[in-house]
mmCIF file of the N, C-alpha and C atoms, coordinates in Angstrom:
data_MODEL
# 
_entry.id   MODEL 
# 
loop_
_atom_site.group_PDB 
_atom_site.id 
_atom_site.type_symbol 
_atom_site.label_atom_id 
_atom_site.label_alt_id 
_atom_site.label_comp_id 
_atom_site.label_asym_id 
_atom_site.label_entity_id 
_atom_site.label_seq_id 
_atom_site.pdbx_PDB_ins_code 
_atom_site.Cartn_x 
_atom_site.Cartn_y 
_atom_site.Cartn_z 
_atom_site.occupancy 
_atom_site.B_iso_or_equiv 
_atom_site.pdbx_formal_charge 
_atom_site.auth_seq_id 
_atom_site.auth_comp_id 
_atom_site.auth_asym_id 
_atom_site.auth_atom_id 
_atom_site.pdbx_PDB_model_num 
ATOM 1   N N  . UNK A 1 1  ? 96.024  125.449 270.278 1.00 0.00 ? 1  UNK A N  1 
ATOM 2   C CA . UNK A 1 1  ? 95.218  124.364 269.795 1.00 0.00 ? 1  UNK A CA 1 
ATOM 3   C C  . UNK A 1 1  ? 94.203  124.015 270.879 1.00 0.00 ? 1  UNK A C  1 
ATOM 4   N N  . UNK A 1 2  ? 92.407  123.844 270.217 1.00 0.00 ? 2  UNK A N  1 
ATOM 5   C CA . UNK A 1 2  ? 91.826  123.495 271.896 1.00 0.00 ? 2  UNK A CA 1 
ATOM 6   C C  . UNK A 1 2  ? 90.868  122.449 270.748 1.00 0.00 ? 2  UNK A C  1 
ATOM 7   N N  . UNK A 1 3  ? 91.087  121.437 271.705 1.00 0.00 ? 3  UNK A N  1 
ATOM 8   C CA . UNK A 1 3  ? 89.939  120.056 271.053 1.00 0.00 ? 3  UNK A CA 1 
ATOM 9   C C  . UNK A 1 3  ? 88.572  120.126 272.031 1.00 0.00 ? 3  UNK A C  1 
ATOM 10  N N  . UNK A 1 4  ? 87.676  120.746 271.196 1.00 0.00 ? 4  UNK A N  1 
ATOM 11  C CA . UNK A 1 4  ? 86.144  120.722 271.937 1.00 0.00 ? 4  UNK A CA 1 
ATOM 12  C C  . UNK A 1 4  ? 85.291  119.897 271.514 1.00 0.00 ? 4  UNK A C  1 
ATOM 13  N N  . UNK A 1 5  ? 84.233  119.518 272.771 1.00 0.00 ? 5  UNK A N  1 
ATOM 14  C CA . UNK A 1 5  ? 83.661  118.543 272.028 1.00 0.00 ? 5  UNK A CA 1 
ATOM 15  C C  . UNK A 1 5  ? 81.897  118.791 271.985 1.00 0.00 ? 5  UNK A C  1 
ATOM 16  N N  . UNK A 1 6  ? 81.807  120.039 271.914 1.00 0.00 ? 6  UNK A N  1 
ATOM 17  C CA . UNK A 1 6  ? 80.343  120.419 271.927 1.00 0.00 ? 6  UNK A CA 1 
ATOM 18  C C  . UNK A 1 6  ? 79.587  120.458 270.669 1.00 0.00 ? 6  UNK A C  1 
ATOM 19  N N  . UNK A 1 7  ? 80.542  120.346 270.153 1.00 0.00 ? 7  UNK A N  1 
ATOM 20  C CA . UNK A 1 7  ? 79.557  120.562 268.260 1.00 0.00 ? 7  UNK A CA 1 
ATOM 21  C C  . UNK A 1 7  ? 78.468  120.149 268.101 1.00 0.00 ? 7  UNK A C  1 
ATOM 22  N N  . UNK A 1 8  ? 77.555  120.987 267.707 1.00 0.00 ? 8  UNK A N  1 
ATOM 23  C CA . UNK A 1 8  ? 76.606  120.464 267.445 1.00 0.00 ? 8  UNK A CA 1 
ATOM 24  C C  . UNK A 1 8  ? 75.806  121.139 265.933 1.00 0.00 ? 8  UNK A C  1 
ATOM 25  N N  . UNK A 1 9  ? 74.899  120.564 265.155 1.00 0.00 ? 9  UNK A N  1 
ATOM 26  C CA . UNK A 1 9  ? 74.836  120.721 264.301 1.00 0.00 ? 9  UNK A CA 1 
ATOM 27  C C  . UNK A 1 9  ? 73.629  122.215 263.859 1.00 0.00 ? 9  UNK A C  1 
ATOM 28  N N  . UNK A 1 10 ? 74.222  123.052 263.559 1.00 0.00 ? 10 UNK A N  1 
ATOM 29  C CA . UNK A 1 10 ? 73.331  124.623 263.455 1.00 0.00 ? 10 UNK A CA 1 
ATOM 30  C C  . UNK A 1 10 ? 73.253  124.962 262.118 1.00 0.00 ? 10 UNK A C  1 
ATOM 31  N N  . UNK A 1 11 ? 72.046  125.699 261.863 1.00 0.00 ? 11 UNK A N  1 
ATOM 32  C CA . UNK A 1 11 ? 71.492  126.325 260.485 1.00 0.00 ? 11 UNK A CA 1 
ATOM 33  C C  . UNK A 1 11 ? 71.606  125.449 259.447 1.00 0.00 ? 11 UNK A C  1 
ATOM 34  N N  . UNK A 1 12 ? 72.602  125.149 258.472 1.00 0.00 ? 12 UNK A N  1 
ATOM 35  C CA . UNK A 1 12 ? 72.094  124.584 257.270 1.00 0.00 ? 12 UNK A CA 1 
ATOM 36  C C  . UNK A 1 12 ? 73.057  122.928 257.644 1.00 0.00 ? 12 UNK A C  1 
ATOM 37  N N  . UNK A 1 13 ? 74.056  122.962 258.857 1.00 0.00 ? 13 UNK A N  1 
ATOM 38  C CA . UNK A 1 13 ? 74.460  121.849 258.718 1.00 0.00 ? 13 UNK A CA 1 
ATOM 39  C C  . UNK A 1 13 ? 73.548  120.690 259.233 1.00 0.00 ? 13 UNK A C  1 
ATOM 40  N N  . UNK A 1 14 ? 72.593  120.901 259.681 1.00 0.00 ? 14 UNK A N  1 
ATOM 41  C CA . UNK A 1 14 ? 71.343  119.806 259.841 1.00 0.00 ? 14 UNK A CA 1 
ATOM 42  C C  . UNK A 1 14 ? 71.169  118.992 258.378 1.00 0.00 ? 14 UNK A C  1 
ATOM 43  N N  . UNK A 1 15 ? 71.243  119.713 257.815 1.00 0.00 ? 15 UNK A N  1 
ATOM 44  C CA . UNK A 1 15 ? 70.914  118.982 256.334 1.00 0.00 ? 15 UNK A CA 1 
ATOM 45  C C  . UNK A 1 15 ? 72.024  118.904 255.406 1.00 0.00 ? 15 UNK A C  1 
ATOM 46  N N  . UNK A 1 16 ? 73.588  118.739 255.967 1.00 0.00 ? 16 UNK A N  1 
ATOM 47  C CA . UNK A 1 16 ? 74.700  118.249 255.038 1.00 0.00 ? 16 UNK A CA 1 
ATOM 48  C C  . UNK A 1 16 ? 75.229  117.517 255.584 1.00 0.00 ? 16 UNK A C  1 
ATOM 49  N N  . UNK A 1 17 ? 75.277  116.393 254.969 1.00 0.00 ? 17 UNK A N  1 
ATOM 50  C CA . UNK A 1 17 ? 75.871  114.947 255.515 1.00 0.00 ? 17 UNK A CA 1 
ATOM 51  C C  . UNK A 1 17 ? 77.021  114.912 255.878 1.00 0.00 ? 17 UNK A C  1 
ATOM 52  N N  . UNK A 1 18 ? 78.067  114.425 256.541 1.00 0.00 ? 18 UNK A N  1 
ATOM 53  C CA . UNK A 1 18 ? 79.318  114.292 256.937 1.00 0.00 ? 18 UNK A CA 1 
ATOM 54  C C  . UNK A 1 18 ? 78.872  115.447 258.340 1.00 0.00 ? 18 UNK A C  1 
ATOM 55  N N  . UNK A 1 19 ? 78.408  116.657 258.406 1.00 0.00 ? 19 UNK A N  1 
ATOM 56  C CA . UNK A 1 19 ? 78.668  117.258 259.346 1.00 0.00 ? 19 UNK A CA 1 
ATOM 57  C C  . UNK A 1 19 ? 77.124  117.495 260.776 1.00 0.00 ? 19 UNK A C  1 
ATOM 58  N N  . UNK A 1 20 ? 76.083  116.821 259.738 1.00 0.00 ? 20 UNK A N  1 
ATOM 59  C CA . UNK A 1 20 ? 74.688  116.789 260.573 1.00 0.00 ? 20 UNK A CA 1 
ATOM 60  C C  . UNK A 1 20 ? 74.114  116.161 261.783 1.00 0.00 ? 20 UNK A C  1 
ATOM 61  N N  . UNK A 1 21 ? 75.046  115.985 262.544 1.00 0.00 ? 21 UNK A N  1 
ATOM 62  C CA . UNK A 1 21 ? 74.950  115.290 263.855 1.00 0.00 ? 21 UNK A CA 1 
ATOM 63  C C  . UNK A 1 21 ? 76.231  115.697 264.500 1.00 0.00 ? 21 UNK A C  1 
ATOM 64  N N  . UNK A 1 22 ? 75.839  115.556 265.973 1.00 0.00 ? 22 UNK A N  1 
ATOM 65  C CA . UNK A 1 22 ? 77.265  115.460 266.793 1.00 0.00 ? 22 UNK A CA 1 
ATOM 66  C C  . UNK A 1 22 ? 78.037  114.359 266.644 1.00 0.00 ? 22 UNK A C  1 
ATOM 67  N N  . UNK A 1 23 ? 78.997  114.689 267.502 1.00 0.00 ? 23 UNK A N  1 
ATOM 68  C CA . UNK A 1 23 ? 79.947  113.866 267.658 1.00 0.00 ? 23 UNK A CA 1 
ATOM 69  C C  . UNK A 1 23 ? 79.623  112.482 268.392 1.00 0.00 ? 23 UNK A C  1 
ATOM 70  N N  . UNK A 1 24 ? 80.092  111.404 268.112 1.00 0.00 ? 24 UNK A N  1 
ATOM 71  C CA . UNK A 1 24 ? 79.852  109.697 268.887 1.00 0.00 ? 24 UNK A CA 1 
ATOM 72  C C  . UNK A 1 24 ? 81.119  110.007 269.911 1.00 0.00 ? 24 UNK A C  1 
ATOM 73  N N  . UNK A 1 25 ? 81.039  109.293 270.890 1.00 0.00 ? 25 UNK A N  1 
ATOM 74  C CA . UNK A 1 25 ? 82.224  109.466 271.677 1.00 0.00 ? 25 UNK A CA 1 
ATOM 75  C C  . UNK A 1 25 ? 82.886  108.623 271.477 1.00 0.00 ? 25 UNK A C  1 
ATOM 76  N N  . UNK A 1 26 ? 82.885  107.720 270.305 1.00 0.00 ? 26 UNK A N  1 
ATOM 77  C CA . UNK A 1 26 ? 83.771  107.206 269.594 1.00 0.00 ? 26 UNK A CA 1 
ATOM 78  C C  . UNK A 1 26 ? 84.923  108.164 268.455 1.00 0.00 ? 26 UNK A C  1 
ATOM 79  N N  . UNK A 1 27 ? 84.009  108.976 267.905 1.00 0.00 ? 27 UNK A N  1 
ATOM 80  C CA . UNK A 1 27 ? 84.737  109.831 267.407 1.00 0.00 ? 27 UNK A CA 1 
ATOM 81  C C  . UNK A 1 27 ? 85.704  110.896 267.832 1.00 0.00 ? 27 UNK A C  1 
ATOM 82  N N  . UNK A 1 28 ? 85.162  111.281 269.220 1.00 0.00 ? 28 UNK A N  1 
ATOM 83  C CA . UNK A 1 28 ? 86.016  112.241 269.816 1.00 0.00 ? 28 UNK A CA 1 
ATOM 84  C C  . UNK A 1 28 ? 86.748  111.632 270.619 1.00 0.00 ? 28 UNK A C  1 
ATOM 85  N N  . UNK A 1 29 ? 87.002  110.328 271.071 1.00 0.00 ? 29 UNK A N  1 
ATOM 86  C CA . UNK A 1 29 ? 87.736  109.597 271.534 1.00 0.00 ? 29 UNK A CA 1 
ATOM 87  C C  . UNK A 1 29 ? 88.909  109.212 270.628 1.00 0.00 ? 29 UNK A C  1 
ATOM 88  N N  . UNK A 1 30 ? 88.915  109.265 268.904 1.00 0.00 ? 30 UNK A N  1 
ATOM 89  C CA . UNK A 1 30 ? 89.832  108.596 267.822 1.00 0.00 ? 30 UNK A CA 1 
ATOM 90  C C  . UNK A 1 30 ? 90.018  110.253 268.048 1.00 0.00 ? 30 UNK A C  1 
ATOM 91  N N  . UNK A 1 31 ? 90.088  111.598 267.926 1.00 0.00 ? 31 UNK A N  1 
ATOM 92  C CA . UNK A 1 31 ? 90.129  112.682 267.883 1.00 0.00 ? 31 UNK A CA 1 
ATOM 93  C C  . UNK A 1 31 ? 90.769  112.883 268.927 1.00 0.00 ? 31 UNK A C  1 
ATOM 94  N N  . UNK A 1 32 ? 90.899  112.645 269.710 1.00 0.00 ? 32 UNK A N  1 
ATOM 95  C CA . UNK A 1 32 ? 92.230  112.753 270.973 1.00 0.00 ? 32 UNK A CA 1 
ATOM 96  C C  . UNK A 1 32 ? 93.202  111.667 271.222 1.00 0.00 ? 32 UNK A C  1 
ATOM 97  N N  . UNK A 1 33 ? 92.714  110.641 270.228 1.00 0.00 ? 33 UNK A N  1 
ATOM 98  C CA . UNK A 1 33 ? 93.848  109.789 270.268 1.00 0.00 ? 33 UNK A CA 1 
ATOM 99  C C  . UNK A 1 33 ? 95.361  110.358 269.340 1.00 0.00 ? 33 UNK A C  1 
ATOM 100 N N  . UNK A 1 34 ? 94.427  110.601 268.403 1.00 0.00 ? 34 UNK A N  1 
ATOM 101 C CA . UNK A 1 34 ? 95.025  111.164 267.139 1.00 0.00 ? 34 UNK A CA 1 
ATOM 102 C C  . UNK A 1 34 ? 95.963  112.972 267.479 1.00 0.00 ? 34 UNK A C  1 
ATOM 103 N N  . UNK A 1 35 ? 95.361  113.323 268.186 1.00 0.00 ? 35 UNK A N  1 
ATOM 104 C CA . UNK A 1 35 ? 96.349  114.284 269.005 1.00 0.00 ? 35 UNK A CA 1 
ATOM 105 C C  . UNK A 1 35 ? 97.240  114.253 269.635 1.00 0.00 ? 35 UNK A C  1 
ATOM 106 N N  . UNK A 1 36 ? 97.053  112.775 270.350 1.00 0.00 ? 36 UNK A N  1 
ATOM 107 C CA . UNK A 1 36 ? 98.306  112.753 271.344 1.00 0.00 ? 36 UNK A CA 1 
ATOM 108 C C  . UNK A 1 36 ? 99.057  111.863 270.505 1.00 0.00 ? 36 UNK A C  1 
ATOM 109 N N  . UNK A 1 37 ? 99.086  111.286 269.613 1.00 0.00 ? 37 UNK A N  1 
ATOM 110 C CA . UNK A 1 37 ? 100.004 110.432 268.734 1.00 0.00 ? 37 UNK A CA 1 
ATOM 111 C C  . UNK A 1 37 ? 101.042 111.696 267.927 1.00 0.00 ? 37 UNK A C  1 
ATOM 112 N N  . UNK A 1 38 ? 100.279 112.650 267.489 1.00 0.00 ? 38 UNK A N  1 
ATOM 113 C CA . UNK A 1 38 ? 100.827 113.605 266.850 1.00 0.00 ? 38 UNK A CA 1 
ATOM 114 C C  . UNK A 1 38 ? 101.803 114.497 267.667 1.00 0.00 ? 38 UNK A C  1 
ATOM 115 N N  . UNK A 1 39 ? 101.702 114.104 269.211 1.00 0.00 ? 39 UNK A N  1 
ATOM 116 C CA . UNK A 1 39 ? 102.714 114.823 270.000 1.00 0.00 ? 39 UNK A CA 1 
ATOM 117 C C  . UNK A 1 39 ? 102.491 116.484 269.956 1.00 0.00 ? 39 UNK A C  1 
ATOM 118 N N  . UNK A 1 40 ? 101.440 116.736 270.027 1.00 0.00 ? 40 UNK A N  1 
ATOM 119 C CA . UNK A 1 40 ? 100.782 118.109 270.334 1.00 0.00 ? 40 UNK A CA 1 
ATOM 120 C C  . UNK A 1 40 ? 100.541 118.242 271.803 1.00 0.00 ? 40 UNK A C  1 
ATOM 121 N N  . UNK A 1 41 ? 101.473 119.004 272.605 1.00 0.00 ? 41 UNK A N  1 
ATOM 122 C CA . UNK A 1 41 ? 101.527 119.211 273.822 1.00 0.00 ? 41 UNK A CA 1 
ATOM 123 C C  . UNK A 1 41 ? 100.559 120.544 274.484 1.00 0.00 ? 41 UNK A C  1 
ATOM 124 N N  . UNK A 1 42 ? 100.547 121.636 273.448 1.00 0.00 ? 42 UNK A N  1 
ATOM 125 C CA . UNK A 1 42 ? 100.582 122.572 273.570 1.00 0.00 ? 42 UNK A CA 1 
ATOM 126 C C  . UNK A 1 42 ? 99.191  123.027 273.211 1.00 0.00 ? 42 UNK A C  1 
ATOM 127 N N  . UNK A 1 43 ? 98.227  122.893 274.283 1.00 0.00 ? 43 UNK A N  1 
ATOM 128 C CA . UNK A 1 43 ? 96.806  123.005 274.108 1.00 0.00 ? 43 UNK A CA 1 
ATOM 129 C C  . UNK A 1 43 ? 96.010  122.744 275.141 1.00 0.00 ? 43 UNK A C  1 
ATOM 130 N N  . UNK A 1 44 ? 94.431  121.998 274.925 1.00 0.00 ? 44 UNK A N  1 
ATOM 131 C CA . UNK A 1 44 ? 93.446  122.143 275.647 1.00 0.00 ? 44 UNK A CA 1 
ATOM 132 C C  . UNK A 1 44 ? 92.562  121.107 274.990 1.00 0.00 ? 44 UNK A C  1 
ATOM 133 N N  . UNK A 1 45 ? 92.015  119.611 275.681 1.00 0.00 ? 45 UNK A N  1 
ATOM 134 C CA . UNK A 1 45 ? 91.431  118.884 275.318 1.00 0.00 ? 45 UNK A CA 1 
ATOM 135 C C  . UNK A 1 45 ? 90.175  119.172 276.264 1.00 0.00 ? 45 UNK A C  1 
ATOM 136 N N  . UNK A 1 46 ? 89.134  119.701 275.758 1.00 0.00 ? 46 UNK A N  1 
ATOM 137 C CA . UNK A 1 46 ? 87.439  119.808 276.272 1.00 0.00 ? 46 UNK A CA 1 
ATOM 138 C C  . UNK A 1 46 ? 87.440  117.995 276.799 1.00 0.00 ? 46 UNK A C  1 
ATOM 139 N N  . UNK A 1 47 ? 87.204  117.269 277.729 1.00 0.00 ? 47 UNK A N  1 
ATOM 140 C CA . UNK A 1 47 ? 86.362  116.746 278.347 1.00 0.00 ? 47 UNK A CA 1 
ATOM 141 C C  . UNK A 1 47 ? 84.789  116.318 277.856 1.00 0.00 ? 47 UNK A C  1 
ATOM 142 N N  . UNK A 1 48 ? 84.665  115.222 277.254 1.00 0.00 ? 48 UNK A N  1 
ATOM 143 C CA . UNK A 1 48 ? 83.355  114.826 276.799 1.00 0.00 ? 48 UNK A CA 1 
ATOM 144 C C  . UNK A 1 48 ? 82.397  114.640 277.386 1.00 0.00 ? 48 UNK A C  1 
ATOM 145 N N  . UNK A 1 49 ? 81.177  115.166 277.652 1.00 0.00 ? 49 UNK A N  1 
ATOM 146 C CA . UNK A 1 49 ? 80.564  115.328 278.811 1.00 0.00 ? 49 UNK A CA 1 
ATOM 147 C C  . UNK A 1 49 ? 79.605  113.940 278.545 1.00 0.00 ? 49 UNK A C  1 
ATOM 148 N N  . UNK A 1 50 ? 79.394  113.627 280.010 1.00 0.00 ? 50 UNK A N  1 
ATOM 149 C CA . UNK A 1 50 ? 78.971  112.013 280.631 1.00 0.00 ? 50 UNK A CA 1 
ATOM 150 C C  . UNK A 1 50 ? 77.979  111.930 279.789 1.00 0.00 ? 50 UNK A C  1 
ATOM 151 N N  . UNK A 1 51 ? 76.979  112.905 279.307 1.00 0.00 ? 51 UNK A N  1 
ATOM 152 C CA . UNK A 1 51 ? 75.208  112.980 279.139 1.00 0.00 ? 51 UNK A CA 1 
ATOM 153 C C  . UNK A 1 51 ? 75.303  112.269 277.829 1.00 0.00 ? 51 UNK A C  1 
ATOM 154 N N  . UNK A 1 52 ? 77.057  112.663 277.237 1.00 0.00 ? 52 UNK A N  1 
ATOM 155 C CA . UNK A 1 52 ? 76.634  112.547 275.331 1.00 0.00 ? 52 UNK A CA 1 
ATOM 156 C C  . UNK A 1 52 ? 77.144  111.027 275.102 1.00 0.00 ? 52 UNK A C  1 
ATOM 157 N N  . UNK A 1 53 ? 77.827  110.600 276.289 1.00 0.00 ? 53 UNK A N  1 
ATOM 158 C CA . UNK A 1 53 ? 78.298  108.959 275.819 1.00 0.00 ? 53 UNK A CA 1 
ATOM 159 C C  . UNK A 1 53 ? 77.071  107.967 276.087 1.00 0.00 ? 53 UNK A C  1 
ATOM 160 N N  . UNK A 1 54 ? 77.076  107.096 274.701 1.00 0.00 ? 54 UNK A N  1 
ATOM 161 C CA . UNK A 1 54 ? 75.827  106.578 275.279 1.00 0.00 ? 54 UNK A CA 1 
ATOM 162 C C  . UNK A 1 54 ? 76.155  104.965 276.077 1.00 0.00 ? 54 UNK A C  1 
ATOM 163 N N  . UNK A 1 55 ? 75.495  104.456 276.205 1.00 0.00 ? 55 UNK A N  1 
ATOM 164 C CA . UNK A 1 55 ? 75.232  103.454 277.447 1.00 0.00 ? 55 UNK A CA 1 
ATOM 165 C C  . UNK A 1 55 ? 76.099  102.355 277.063 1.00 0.00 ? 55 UNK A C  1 
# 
């Protein structure tokens, strides 16, 4: 299991809603919460990089 947090939106998902933007670091913050509640030990949480949280 590896939780990354680079997604970003390519070819046609620019223009389908639910998936046309990155991630808020709100979202990938409920996205690793939600991992470690689930007691998933056995993996790799990507690190949200400083540039994408905003102010």
């Amino acid at each position: 299991m590896a939780l990354m947090s680079q997604y970003f939106p390519a070819h046609l998902a620019g223009a389908t809603p639910g998936i046309d933007r990155p991630l808020t670091a709100e979202e990938y913050d409920a996205a690793v919460e939600a991992l470690e509640e689930a007691g998933l030990e056995s993996g790799w949480v990507q690190e949200l990089e400083q540039e994408r949280r905003p102010v």
